[in-house]
SEDO-747345 format. One record per residue (C-alpha): residue in three letters; x, z, y. Coordinates in pm, 1 decimal. Example, Ala and Ser with C-alpha at 12.3 -4.5 7.8 and 13.67 -1.06 7.14 Angstrom:
// residues 2
rest ALA x 1230.0 z 780.0 y -450.0;
rest SER x 1367.0 z 714.0 y -106.0;
//
This chain:
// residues 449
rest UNK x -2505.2 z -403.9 y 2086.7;
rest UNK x -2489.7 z -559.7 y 1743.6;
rest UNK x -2139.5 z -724.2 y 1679.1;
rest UNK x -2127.7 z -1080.6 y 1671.9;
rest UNK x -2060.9 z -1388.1 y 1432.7;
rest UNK x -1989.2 z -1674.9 y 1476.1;
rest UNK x -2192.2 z -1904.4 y 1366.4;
rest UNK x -2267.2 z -2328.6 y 1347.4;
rest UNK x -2628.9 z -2263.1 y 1529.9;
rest UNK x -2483.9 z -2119.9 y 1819.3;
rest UNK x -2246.7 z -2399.1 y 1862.9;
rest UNK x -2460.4 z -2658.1 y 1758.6;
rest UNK x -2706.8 z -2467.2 y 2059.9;
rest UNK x -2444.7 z -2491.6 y 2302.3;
rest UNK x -2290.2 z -2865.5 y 2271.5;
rest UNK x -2668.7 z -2994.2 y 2256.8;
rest UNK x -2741.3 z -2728.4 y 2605.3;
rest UNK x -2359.9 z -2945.0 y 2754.5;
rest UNK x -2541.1 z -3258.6 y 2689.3;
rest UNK x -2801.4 z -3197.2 y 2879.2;
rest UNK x -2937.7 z -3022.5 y 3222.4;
rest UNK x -2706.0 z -2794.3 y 3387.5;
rest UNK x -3026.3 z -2508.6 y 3435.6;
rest UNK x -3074.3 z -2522.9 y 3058.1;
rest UNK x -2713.3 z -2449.6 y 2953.0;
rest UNK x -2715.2 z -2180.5 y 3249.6;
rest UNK x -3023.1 z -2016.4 y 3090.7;
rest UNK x -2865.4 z -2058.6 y 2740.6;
rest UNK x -2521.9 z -1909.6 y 2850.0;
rest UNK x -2728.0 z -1585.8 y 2948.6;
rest UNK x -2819.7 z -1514.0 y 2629.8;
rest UNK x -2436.8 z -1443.6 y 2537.3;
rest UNK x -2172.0 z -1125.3 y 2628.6;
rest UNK x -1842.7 z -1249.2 y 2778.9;
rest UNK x -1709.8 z -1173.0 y 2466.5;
rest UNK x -1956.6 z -1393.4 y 2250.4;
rest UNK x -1881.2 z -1708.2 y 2493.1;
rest UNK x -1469.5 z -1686.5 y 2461.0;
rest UNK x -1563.0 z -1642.4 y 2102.3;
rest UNK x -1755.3 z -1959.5 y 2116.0;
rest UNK x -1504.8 z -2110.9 y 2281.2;
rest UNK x -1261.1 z -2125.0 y 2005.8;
rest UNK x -1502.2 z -2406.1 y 1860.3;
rest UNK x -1547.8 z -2592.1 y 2198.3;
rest UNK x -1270.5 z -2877.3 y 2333.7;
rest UNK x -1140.3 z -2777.8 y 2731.1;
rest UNK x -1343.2 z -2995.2 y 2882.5;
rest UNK x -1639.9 z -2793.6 y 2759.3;
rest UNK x -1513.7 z -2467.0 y 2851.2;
rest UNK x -1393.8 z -2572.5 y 3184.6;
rest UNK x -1797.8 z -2673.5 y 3270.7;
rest UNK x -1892.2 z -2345.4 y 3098.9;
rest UNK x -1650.2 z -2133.9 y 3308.0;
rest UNK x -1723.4 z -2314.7 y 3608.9;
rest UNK x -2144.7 z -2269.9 y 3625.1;
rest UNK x -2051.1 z -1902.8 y 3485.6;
rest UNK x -2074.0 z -1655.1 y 3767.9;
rest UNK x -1755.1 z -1514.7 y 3881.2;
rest UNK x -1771.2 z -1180.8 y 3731.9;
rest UNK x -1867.6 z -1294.2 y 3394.9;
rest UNK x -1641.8 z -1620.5 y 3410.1;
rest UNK x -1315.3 z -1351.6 y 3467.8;
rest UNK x -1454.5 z -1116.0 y 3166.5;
rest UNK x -1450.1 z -1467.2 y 2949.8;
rest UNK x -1109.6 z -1524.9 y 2980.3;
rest UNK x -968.4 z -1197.9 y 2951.6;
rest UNK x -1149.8 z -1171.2 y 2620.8;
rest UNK x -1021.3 z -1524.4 y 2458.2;
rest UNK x -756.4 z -1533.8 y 2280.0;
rest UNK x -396.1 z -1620.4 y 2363.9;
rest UNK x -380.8 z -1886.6 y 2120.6;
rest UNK x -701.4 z -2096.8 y 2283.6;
rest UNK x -479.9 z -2123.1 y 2606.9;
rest UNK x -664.6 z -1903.7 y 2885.3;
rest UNK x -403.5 z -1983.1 y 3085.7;
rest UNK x -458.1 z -2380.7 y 3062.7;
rest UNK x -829.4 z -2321.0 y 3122.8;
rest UNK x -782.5 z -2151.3 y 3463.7;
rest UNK x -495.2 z -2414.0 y 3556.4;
rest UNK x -777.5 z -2690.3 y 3574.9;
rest UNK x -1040.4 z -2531.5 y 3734.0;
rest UNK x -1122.6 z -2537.3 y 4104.8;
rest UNK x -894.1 z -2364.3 y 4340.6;
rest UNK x -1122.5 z -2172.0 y 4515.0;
rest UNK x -1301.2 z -2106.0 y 4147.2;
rest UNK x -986.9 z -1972.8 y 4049.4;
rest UNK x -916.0 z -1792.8 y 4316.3;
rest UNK x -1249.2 z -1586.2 y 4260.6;
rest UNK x -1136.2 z -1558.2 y 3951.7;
rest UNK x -838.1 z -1433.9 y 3988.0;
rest UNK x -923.8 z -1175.5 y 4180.0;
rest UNK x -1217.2 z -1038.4 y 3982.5;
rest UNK x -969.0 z -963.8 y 3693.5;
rest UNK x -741.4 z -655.9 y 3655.4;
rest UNK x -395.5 z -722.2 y 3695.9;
rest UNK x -244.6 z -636.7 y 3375.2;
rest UNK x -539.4 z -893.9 y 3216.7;
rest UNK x -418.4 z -1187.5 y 3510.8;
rest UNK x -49.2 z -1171.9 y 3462.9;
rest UNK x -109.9 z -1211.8 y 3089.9;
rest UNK x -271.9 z -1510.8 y 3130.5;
rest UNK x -104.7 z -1668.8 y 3402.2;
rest UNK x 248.4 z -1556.9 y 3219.0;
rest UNK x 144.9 z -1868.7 y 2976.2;
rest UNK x 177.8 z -2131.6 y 3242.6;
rest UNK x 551.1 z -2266.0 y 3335.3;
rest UNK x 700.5 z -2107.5 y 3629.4;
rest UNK x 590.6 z -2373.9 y 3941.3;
rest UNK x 226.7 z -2379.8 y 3803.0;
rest UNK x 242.7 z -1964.6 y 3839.7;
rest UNK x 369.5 z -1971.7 y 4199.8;
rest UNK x 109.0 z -2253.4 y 4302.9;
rest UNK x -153.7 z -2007.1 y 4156.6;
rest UNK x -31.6 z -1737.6 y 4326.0;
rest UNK x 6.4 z -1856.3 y 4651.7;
rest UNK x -378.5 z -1885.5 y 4691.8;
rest UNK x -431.7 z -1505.3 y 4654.8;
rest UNK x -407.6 z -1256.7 y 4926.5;
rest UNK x -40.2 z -1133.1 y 4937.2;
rest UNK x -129.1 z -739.2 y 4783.4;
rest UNK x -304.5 z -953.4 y 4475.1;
rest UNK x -3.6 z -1189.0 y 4442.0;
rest UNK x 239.2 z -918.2 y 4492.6;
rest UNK x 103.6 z -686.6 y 4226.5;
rest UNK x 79.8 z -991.2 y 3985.8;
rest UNK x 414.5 z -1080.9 y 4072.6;
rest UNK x 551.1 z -725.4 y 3965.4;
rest UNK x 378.6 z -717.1 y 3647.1;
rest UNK x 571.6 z -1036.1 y 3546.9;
rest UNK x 926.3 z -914.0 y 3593.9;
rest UNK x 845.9 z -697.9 y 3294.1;
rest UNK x 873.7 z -775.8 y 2878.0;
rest UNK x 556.4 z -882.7 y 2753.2;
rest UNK x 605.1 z -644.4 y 2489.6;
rest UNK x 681.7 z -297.4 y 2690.1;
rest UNK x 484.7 z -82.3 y 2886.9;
rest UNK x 560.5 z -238.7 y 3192.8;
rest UNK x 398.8 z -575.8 y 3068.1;
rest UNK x 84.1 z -385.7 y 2937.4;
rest UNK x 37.2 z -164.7 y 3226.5;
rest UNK x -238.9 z -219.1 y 3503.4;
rest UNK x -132.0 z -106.9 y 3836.7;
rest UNK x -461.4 z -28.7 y 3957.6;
rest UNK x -482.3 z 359.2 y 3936.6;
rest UNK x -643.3 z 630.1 y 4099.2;
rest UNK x -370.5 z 899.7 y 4209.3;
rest UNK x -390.8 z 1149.7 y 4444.6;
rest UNK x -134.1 z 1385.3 y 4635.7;
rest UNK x -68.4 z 1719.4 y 4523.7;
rest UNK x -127.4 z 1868.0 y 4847.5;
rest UNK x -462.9 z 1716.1 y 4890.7;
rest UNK x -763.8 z 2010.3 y 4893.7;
rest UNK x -1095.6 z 1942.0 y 4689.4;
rest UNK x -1223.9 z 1751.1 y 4968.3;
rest UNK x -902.4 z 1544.2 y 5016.2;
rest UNK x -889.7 z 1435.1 y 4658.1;
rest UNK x -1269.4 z 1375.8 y 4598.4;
rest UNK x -1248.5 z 1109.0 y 4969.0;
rest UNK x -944.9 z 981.1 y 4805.9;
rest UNK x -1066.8 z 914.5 y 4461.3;
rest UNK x -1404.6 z 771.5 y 4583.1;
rest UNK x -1228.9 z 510.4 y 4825.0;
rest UNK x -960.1 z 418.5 y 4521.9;
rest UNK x -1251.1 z 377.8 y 4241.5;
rest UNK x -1388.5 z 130.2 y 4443.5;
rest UNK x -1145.9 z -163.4 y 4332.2;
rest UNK x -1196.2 z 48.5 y 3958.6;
rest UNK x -1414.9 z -5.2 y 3707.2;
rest UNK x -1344.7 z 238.4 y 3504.0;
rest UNK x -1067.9 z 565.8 y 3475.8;
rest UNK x -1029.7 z 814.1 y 3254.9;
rest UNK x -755.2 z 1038.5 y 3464.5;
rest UNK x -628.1 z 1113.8 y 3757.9;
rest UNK x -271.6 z 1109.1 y 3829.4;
rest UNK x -144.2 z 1322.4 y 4054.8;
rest UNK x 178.1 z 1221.3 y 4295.5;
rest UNK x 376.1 z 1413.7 y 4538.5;
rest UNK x 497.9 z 1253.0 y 4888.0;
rest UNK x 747.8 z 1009.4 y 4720.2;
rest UNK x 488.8 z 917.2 y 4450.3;
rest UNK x 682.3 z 1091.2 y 4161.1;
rest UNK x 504.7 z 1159.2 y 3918.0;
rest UNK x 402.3 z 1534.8 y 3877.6;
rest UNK x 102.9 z 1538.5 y 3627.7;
rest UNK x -280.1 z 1471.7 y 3567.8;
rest UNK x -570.6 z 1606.2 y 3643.6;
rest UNK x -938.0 z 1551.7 y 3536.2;
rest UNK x -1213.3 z 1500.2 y 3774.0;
rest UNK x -1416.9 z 1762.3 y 3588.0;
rest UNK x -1147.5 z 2043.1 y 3700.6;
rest UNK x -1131.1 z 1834.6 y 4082.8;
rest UNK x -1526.3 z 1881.8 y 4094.3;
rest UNK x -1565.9 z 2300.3 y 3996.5;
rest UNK x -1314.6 z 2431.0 y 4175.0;
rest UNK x -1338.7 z 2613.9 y 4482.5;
rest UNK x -1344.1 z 2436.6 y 4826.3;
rest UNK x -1008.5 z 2601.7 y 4911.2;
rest UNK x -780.4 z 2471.8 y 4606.9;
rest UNK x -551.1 z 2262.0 y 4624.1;
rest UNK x -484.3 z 2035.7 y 4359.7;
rest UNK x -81.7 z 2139.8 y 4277.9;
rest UNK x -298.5 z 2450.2 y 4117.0;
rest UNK x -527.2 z 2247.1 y 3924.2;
rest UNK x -256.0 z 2005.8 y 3785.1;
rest UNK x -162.5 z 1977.0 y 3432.3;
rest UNK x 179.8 z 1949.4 y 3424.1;
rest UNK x 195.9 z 1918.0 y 3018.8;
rest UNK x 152.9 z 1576.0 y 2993.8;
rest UNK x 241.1 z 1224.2 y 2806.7;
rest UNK x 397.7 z 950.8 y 3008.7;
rest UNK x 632.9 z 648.2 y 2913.5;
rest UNK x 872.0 z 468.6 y 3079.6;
rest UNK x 795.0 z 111.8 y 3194.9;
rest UNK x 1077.9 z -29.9 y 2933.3;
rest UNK x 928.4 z 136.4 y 2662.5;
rest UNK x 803.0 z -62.7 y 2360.0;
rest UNK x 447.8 z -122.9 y 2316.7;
rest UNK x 419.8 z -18.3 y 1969.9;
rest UNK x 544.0 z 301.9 y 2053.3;
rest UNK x 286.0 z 322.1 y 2362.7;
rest UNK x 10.0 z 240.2 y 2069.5;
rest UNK x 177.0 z 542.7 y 1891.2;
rest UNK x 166.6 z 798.9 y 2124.6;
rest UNK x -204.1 z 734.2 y 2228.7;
rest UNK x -337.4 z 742.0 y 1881.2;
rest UNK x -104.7 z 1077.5 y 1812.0;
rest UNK x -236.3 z 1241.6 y 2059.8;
rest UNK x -582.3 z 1057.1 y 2155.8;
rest UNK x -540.1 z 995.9 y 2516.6;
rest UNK x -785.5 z 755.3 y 2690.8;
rest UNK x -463.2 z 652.5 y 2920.4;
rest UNK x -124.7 z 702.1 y 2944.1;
rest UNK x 59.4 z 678.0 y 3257.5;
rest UNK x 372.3 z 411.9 y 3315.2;
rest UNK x 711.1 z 557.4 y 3519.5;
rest UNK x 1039.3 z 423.7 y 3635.4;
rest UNK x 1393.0 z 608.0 y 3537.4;
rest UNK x 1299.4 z 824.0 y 3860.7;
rest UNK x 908.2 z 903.9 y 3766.8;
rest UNK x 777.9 z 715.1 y 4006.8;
rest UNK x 448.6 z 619.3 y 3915.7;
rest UNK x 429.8 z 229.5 y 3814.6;
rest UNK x 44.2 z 213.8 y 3652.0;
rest UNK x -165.6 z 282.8 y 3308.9;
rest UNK x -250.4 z 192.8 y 3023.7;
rest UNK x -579.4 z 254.2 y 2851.8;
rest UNK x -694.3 z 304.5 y 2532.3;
rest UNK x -865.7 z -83.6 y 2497.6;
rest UNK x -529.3 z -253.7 y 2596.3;
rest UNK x -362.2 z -65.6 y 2232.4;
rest UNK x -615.7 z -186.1 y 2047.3;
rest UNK x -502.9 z -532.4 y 2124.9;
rest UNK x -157.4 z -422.0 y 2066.6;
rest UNK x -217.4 z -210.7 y 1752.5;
rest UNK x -414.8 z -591.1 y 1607.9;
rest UNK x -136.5 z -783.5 y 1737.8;
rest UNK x 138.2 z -597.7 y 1544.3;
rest UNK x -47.5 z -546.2 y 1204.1;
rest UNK x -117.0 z -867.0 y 1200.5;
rest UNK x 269.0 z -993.0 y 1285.2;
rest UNK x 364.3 z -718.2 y 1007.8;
rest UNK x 153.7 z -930.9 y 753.2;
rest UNK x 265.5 z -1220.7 y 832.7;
rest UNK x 656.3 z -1106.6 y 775.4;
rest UNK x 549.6 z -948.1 y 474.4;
rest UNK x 384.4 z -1236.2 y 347.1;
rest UNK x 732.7 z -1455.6 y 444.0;
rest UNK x 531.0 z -1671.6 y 791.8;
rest UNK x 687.4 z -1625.9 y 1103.5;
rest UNK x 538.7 z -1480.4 y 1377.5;
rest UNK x 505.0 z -1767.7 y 1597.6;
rest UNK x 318.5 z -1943.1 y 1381.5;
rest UNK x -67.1 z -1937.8 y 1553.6;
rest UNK x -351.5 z -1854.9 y 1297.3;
rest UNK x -542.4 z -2176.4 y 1435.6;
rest UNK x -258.8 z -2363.9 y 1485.8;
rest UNK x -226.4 z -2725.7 y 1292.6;
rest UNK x -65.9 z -2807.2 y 954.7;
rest UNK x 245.1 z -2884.2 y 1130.5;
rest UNK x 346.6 z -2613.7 y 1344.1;
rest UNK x 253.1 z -2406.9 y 958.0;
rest UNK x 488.4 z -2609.6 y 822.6;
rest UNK x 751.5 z -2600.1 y 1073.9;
rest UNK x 737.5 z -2186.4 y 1046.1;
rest UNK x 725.9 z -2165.9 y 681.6;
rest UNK x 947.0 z -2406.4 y 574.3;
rest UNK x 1245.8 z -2180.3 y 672.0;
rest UNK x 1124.8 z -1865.5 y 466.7;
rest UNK x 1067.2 z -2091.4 y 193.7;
rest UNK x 1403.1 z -2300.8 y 178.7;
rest UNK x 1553.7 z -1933.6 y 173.5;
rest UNK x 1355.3 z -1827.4 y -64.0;
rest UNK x 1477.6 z -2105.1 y -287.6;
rest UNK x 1809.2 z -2010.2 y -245.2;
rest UNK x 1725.7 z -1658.6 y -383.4;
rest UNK x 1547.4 z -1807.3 y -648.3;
rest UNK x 1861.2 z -1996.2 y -786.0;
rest UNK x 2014.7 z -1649.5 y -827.8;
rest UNK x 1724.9 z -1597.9 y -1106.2;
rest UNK x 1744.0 z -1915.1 y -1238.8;
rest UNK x 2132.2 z -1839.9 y -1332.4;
rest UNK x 2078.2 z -1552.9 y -1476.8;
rest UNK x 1842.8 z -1760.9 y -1728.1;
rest UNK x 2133.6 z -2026.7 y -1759.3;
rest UNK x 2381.1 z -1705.9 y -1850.9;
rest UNK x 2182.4 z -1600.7 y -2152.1;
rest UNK x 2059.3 z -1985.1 y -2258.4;
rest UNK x 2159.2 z -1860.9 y -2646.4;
rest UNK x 1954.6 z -1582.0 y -2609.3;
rest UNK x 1656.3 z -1786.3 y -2520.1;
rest UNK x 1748.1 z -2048.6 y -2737.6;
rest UNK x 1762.8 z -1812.5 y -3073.4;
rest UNK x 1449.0 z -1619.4 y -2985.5;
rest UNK x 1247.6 z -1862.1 y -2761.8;
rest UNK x 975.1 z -1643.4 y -2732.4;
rest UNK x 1083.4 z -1432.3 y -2486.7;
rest UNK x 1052.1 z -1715.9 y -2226.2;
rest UNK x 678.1 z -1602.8 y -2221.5;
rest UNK x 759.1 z -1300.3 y -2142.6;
rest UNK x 979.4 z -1349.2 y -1865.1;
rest UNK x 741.4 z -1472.5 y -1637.4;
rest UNK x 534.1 z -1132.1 y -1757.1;
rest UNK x 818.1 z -948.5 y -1637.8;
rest UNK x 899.0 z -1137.1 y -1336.4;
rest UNK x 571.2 z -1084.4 y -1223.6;
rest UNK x 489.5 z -752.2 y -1314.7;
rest UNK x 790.1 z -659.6 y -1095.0;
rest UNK x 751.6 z -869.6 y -825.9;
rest UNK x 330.6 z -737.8 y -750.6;
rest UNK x 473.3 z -331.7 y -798.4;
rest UNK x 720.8 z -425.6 y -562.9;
rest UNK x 529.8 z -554.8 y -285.3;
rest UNK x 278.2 z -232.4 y -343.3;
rest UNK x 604.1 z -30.6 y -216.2;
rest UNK x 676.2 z -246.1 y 38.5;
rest UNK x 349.9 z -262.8 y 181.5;
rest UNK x 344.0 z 118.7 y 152.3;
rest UNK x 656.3 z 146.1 y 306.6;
rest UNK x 642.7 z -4.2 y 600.4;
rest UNK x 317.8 z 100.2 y 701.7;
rest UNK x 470.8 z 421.7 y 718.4;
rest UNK x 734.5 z 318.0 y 887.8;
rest UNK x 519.2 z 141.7 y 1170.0;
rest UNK x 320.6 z 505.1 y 1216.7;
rest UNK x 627.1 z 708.5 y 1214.6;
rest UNK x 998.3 z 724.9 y 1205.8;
rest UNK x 1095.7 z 850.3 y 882.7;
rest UNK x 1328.4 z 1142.5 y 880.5;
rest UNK x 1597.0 z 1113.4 y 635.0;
rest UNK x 1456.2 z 1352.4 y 397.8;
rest UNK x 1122.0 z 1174.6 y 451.3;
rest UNK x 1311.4 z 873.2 y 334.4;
rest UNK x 1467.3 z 1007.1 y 58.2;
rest UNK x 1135.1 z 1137.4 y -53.5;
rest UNK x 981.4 z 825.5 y -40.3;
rest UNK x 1207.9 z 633.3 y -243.7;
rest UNK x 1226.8 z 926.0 y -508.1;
rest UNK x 814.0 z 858.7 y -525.2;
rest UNK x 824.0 z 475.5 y -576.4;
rest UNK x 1116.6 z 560.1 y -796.8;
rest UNK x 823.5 z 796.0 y -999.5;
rest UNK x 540.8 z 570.2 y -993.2;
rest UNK x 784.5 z 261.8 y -1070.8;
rest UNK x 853.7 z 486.4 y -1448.2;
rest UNK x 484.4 z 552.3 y -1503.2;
rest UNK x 340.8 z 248.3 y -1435.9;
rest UNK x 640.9 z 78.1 y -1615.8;
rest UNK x 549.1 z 295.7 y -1911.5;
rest UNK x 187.8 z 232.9 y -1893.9;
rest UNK x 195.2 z -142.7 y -1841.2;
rest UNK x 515.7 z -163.6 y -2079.5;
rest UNK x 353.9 z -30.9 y -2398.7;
rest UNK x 58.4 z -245.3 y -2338.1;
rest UNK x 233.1 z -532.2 y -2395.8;
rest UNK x 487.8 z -370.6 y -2673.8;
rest UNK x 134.1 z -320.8 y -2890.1;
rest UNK x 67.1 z -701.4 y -2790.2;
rest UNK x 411.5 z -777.4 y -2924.3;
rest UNK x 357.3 z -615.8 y -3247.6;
rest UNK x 17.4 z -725.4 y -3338.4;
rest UNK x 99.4 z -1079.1 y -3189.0;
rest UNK x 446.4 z -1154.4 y -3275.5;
rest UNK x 470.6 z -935.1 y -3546.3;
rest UNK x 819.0 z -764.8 y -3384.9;
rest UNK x 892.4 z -471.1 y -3319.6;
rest UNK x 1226.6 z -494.2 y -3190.2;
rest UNK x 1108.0 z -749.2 y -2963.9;
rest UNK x 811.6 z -517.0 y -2861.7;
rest UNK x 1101.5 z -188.7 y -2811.1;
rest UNK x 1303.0 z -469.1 y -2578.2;
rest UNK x 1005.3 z -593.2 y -2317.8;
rest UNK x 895.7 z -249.3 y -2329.5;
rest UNK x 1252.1 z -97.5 y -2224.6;
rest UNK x 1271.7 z -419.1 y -1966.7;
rest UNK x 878.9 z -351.5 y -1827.5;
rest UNK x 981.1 z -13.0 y -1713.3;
rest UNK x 1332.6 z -88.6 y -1584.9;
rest UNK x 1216.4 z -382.7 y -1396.3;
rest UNK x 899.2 z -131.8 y -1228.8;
rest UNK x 1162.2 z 103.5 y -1139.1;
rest UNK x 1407.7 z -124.7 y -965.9;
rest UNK x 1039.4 z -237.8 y -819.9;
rest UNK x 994.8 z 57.0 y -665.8;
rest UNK x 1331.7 z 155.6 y -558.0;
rest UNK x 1346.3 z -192.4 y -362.7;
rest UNK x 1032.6 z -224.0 y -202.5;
rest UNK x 1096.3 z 152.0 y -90.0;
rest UNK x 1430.6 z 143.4 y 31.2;
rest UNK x 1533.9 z -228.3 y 129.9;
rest UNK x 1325.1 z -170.3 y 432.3;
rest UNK x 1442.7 z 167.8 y 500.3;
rest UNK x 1784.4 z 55.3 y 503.5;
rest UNK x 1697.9 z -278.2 y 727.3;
rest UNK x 1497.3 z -16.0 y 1019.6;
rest UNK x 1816.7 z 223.8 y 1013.2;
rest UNK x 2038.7 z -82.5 y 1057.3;
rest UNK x 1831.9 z -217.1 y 1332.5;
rest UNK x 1627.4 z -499.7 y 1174.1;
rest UNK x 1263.6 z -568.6 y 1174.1;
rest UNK x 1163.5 z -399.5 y 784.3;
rest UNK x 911.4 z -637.1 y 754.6;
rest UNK x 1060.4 z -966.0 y 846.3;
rest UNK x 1335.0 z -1009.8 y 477.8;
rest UNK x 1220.5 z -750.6 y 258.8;
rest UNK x 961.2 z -928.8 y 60.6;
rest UNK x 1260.0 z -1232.9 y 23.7;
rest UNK x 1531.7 z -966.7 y -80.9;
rest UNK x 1276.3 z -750.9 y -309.0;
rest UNK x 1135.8 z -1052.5 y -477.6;
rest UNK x 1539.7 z -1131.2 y -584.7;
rest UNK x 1604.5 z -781.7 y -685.4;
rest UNK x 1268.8 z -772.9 y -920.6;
rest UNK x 1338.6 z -1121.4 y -1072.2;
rest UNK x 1727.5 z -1086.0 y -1116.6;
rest UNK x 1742.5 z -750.7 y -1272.3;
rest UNK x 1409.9 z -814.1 y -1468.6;
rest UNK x 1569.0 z -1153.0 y -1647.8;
rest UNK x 1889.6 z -946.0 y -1674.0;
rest UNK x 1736.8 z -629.8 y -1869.9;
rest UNK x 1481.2 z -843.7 y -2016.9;
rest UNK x 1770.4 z -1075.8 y -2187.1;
rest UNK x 2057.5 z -859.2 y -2172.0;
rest UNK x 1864.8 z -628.5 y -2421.7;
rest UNK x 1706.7 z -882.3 y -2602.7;
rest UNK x 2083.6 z -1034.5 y -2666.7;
rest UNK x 2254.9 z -706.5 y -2744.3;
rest UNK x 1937.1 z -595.8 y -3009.3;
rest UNK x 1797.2 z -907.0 y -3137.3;
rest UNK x 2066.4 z -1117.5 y -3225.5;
//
């Protein structure tokens, strides 16, 4: 299947199809994957995606909303269809996909959902919401295929037949003894050519990956790219076996956290929506930014201490902005190196150290570099040479103090417990502009005056 893009035809298509006979927009609507329509539906009002949902046959209606996205309200969709439509529903999605969208509704509105489902459906659903969105628990789907250790070839093969029929898919079998601990996995390849006689404690793999139901969801996406499983299984403190989780729910995870570490990075908070309105923008930026200009004070005082200096030589005041911003770009090129390493591993301490001592490297050579192409500009511009040795020294301080910032500010913020990415471009963007105002005059006052 090609991928698709959205594009004005295909909306213009499907507002003309709402307009007019219900057959037509039915014939239209088959044209499009589940995944094509929630797309579309980020362009469509409710009241259009309600009729959509509602002519939609039940199985592709449930794959529609479990593909839109969080921030186009799946949950407010199903809230206004028909009971018995959202029943059906309801029922056709897995559990992990229906407690993430009926988690967005307000606690009475969940309970009046749930009480139209059959009690296994609304107990299951129910489970799934005691956990943190943001763990294992929360991401897990309970629906599994497990069978007991004691069970022969024939035993297992019955069981996993009558379990795979409420399955769409599974990549592995768990394997469970009496009190549905836990004791490994097994592959229905190994199930299928052995003997008759085996049972399947001989055929279980008892080296295996599991998580606990607490554990964070980042570190779920970690494990499964490390060591490329299709599905990892969920446990309590006493391996009991809670549920999954499969390859295609971390790649939802894995988007959802790169894109919250860009937005810290880049100073937005992470509850501001990417289609949200000007307002709620505001309302999450404004923060960052009123801090910000509290940093930026710090700067501006540093100017204010060496007002002679710029006042006999008022030329460097050109340059400062060069060498604020010089520092400031090398530093977020560390920091953006940084803590993507961070996010795929935990950095030893010696991994750490190493780390900083490279930004600390590159910060000197690209200092150099960049330094003695504007020492030449100096000289042939200004006609100075002094003033060319000063924003020369200052160009590869300030790319040094770059690098050791953007490196270790958000070293030191992990090992202390706090989020790397949500203050180090703030604190980093002080360091670079302080120090490089500081060298840059402090130099130019001691040498040039």
């Amino acid at each position: 299947m090609q991928s698709f893009e959205l594009d004005k035809t295909d909306i213009q298509r499907i507002k003309q199809a709402l307009d007019g006979d219900e057959e037509d927009l039915k014939s239209l609507l088959s044209e499009y994957h589940a995944s094509e329509i929630a797309i579309l539906f980020e362009s469509l009002p409710l009241e259009a995606r309600e009729r959509i949902i509602d002519i939609l046959p039940t199985e592709v209606a449930s794959e529609v909303i479990s593909e839109m996205d969080a921030e186009i309200e799946p949950g407010k969709l199903l809230e206004n269809l028909h009971p018995e439509k959202r029943s059906e529903i309801m029922e056709e999605l897995d559990y992990d996909d229906a407690t993430d969208i009926i988690s967005q509704l307000p606690e009475e509105r969940q309970n009046a959902i749930l009480e139209e489902l059959d009690e296994e459906d609304a107990t299951q659903i129910r489970n799934l919401l005691t956990y943190e969105e943001d763990t294992a628990g929360g991401l897990m789907n309970t629906q599994i295929i497990s069978v007991n250790q004691n069970f022969t070839k024939k035993e297992a093969l019955d069981e996993v037949i009558r379990q795979s029929e409420e399955i769409e898919e599974f990549y592995t079998i768990m394997v469970t003894d009496d009190e549905n601990h836990l004791m490994g996995i097994v592959s229905l390849k190994d199930i299928i050519k052995a003997k008759y006689t085996v049972r399947i404690s001989e055929l279980v793999n008892s080296d295996y990956v599991f998580v606990k139901a607490e554990t964070d969801q980042e570190e779920v996406a970690k494990l499964i790219s490390q060591y490329n499983l299709t599905s990892i299984p969920v446990v309590d403190d006493e391996m009991h076996l809670l549920g999954r989780i499969t390859f295609d729910d971390v790649i939802d995870v894995l988007e959802e956290e790169n894109t919250e570490d860009i937005l810290k990075i880049s100073g937005v908070s992470e509850d501001e929506e990417l289609s949200g309105n000007w307002v709620e923008a505001v309302k999450s930026r404004l923060p960052w930014l009123v801090l910000n200009l509290g940093t930026a004070f710090l700067a501006s005082s540093v100017i204010r201490h060496f007002s002679k200096t710029t006042d006999a030589i008022p030329v460097l005041t050109a340059y400062m902005t060069i060498i604020a911003g010089m520092g400031g770009n090398a530093a977020t090129q560390s920091l953006a190196v940084t803590v993507r390493r961070i996010s795929l591993n935990d950095l030893t301490d010696n991994q750490a150290y190493r780390t900083v001592l490279k930004e600390f490297t590159v910060g000197l050579a690209n200092g150099a570099a960049n330094g003695f192409i504007v020492f030449l500009f100096a000289l042939l511009y200004d006609a100075n040479l002094m003033l060319g040795v000063v924003i020369f020294t200052a160009m590869i301080g300030n790319l040094i103090i770059a690098g050791i910032a953007g490196s270790a500010i958000p070293l030191v913020l992990k090992r202390v417990g706090i989020d790397p990415a949500i203050a180090s471009s703030i604190i980093i963007t002080t360091f670079t502009d302080v120090f490089g105002f500081f060298i840059l005059l402090g130099l130019a006052s001691k040498l040039m005056l």
